[in-house]
N, C-alpha and C positions, 0 to 999 in steps of 0.2 A: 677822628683818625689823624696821625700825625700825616707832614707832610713827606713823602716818600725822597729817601737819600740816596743821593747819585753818586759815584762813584768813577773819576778820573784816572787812568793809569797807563805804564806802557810796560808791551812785555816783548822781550827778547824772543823770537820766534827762528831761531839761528841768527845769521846775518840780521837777519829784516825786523825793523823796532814797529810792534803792531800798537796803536793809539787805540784807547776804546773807552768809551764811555758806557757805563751798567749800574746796577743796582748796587748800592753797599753792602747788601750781604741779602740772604737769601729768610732775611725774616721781613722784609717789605710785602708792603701792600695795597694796591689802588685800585678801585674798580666802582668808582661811583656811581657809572651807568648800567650796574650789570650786565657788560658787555662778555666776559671772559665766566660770570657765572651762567650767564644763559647759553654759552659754550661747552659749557660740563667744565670748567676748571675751577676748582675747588681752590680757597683763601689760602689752603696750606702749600698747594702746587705752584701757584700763580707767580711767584720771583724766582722759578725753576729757570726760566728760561733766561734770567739778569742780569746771570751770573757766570766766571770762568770755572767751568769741572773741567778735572783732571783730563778724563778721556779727550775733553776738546780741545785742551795744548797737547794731546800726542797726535789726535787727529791732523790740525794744523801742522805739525813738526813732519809728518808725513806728506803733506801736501807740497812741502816747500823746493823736492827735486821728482816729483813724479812726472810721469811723462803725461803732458796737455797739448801737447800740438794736434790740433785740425779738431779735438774734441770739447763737446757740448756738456758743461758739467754740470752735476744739481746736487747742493747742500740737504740732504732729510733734515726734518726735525733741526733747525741748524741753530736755534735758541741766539744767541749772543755773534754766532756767526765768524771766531775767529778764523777757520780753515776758507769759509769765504772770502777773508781779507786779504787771507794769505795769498788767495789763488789769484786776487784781484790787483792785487801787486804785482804777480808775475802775468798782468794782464792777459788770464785766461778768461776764458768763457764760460763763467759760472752766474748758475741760477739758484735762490734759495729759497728755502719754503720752511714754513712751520705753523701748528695750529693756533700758538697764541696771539692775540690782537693785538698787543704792544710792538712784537717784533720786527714787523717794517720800520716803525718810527726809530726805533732805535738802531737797526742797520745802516736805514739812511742817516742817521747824525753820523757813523762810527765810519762810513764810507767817505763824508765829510770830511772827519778829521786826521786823517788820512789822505784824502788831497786824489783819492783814487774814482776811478770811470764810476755812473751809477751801477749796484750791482740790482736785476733784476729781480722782487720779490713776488709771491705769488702764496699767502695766505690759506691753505688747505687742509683737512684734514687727510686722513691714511684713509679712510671708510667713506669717504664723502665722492667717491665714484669721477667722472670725467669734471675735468679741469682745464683750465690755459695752461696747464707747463710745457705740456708734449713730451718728446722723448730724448734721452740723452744717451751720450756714449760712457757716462763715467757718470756713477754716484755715490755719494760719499755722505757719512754721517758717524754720529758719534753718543754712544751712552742712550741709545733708545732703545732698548729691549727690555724696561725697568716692570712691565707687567705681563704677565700670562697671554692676555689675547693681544699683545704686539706681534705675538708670532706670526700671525695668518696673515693682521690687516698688512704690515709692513711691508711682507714678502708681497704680497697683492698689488701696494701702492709699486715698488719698487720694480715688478713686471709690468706694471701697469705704463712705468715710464723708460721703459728701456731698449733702446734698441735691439737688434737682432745680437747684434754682439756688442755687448754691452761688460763694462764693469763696477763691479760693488766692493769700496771699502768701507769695513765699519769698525771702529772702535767701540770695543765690550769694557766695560770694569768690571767683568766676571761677576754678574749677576745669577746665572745658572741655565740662564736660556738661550744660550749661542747654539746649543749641541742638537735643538731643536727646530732653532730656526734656520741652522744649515743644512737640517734634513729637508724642513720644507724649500730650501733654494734649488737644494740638490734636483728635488722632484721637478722644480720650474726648468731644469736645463745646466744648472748650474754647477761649474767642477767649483770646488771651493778649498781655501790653506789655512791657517793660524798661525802666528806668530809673535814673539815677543819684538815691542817695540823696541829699536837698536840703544838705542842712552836715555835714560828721564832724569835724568839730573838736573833738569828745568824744573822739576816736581819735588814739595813738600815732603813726599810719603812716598817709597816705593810702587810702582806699578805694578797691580797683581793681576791688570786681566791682559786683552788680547786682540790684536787687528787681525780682524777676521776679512777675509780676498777672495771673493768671488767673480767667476769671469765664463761669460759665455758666448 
């Protein structure tokens, strides 16, 4: 197996230049120890998380004037973790999680080079029931709604860590199932909005899906 290529870069996140170290592109692959396969993440999955998607610079770009004072924030699913970096800069109080086994290591190089506070990880699945993260006033995530039963577990995890009144952004690429997992939010309590993200001119390709805002 060759040796996996890393990938140095910095992206303009409005004002704020975010340093990040990731995968070369999303056809790597390491797993010597069948650590991520005895996790259920399949060879063709496993550099999903290495990499900048789209939704995660609009996710971040969202992040960079939302309001954070006095609240407790947690990344889902936060893969590469730029809207983490972002928040960590503006020295909020954010938590991240994801289920792959790489992504601690490589948040904490990326919080490194960046020169910012450690940010707190905590390794979890969505189905994988009580955990150390607790609960938060603000959660944020991006581009995980990619299968069918993310619907139930996510809404699950995402009550599961929420305050009484709590909120939820997520950024969709319009994979097909926001319309269902805002009905299950709705049923958790939740009033919920869509919108199109204000400018993506940071982006390659136009943006066709949607920041979805729940809040209860």
């Amino acid at each position: 197996m060759p040796p996996l290529r890393i990938r140095y870069q910095t992206l303009e996140i409005g004002h704020v230049d975010i340093h990040i170290r990731t995968l070369w592109d999303h056809l790597q692959y390491e797993d010597a120890e069948g650590v991520a396969e005895n996790l259920g993440i399949s060879s063709a999955a496993w550099p999903f998380f290495g990499v900048v998607w789209p939704s995660g610079e609009v996710l971040a770009h969202c992040m960079l004037d939302y309001e954070i004072e006095g609240k407790r924030i947690l990344e889902v699913g936060c893969g590469i973790g730029l809207a983490s970096l972002v928040l960590n800069h503006r020295l909020a109080d954010i938590t991240a999680t994801d289920y792959h086994p790489e992504v601690g290591g490589f948040l904490e190089k990326n919080v490194i080079l960046n020169k910012g506070e450690k940010i707190p990880f905590v390794r979890a699945g969505w189905d994988d029931g009580e955990n150390e993260l607790g609960i938060f006033d603000l959660i944020i995530g991006s581009d995980l709604l990619y299968e069918s039963g993310h619907v139930d577990i996510l809404s699950g995890f995402i009550d599961l860590h929420a305050r009484q009144q709590c909120d939820v952004v997520i950024v969709d690429p319009g994979r097909g199932l926001h319309a269902r997992f805002s009905k299950k939010m709705k049923g958790l309590g939740y009033s919920h909005s869509r919108s199109k993200p204000p400018a993506t001119e940071y982006l390659e390709k136009p943006f066709k899906g949607w920041v979805l805002s729940y809040s209860r």
